[in-house]
C-alpha positions, -999 to +999 in steps of 0.1 A: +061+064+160+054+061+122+024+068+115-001+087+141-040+093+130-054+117+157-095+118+158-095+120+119-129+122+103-138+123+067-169+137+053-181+141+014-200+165-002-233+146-012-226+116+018-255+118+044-232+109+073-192+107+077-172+081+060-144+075+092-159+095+126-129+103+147-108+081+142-074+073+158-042+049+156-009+044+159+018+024+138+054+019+145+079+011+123+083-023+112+046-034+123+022-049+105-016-041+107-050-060+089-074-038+081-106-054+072-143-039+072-171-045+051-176-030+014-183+007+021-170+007+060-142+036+046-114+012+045-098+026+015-107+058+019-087+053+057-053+044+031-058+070+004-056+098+038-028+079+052-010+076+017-016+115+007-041+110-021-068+125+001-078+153+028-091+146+060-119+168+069-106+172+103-083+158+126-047+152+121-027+122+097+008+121+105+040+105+096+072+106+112+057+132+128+045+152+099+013+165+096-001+159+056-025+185+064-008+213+052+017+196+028+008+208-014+004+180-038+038+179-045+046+173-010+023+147-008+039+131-041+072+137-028+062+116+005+048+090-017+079+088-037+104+086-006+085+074+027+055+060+013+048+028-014+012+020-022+003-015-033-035-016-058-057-039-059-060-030-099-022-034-106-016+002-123+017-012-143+026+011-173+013-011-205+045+006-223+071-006-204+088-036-198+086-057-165+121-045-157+111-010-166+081-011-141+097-020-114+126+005-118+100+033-125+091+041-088+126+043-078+134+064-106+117+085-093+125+090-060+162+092-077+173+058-059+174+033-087+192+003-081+194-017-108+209-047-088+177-044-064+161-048-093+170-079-103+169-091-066+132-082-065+125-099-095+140-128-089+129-132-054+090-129-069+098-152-099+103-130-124+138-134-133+126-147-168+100-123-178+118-092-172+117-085-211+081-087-212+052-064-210+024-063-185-005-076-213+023-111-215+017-115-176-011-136-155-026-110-130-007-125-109+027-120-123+012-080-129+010-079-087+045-090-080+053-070-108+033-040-089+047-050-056+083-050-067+075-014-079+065-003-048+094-018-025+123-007-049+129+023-035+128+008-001+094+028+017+093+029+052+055+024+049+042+000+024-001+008+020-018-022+004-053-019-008-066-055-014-035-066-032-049-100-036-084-088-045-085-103-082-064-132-076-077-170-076-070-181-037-041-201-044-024-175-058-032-151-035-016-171-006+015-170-028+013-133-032+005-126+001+036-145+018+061-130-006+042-093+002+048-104+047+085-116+033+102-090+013+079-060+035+090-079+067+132-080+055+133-045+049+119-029+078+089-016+066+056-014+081+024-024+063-009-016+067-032-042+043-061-036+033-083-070+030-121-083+024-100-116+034-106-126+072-081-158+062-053-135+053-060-107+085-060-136+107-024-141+097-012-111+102+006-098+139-024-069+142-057-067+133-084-038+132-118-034+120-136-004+106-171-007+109-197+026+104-166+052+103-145+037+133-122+016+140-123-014+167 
């Protein structure tokens, strides 16, 4: 087992009611999971517990049988940097470095920089010839391959992607989406996606959906 969420709720200070009411899930390596809900159903806030960036109020988040409960914030960035990749929907690149340099800079990181990967990733997204240039030279859509070669070059075992193809036109998208289910699917990893898109869930092995704090 992966990834194990145990009756996990989250609350907010000035929220009148819980965001996720006890919620709970499994993931096993190499599966891939839809997760759609309507604006507001906690959706993202379900990722940013599963990827570190958040608490749980209660309940228990765990991977590979770790509980992040207890883990500092550099345990938590150390997970995110080995075990865990996280896809945005708002790209995050660095505006100072190159292409190339984005996509080594989360394996760098995690001290497994490959620079042959590298070039594999970018090549396999279609970026073989822009590997000079900066994110501002890129259509959003080359700045999300760009982003999702990031996240897989250091080879996660859980890949988190929050609406990935969120600010892309439909057709690319589709593109972006199937080269996400590709390169995700080659090395192993699972995915849990994040998507407003009932098209794109549809089309993926497993789907859930969070509506008022829990998950059916």
């Amino acid at each position: 087992m992966l990834l194990s969420l145990s009756d996990v709720t989250k609350t907010y200070p000035e929220a009148t009611a819980p965001v996720l009411r006890g919620v709970s899930m499994t993931l096993q390596a190499g599966e891939m999971l839809a997760l759609t809900g309507e604006s507001g159903s906690g959706k993202s806030t379900l990722l940013h517990l599963v990827g570190g960036l958040d608490s749980a109020t209660s309940g228990v988040v765990a991977i590979d049988g770790t509980d992040l409960t207890p883990l500092d914030d550099a345990g938590r960035a150390a997970l995110r940097r080995g075990t865990l990749g996280v896809i945005f929907q708002q790209f995050n690149l660095i505006p100072s470095l190159t292409v190339a340099g984005n996509i080594a800079f989360q394996a760098r990181l995690a001290g497994c920089h490959d620079p042959d990967r590298t070039e594999r990733l970018a090549s396999r997204l279609g970026l073989g010839p822009h590997l000079d240039k900066y994110p501002e030279q890129l259509s959003g859509g080359q700045q999300q391959r760009v982003a999702i070669a990031r996240t897989l070059a250091p080879q996660p075992r859980l890949v988190l992607a929050d609406e990935p193809t969120g600010n892309l036109d439909e057709a690319t998208a589709d593109t972006v989406f199937d080269l996400l289910c590709e390169l995700v699917s080659e090395t192993g990893a699972a995915l849990i996606l994040v998507t407003h898109s009932q098209r794109l869930a549809a089309r993926m092995p497993r789907q859930l959906h969070l509506a008022s704090g829990q998950l059916t």
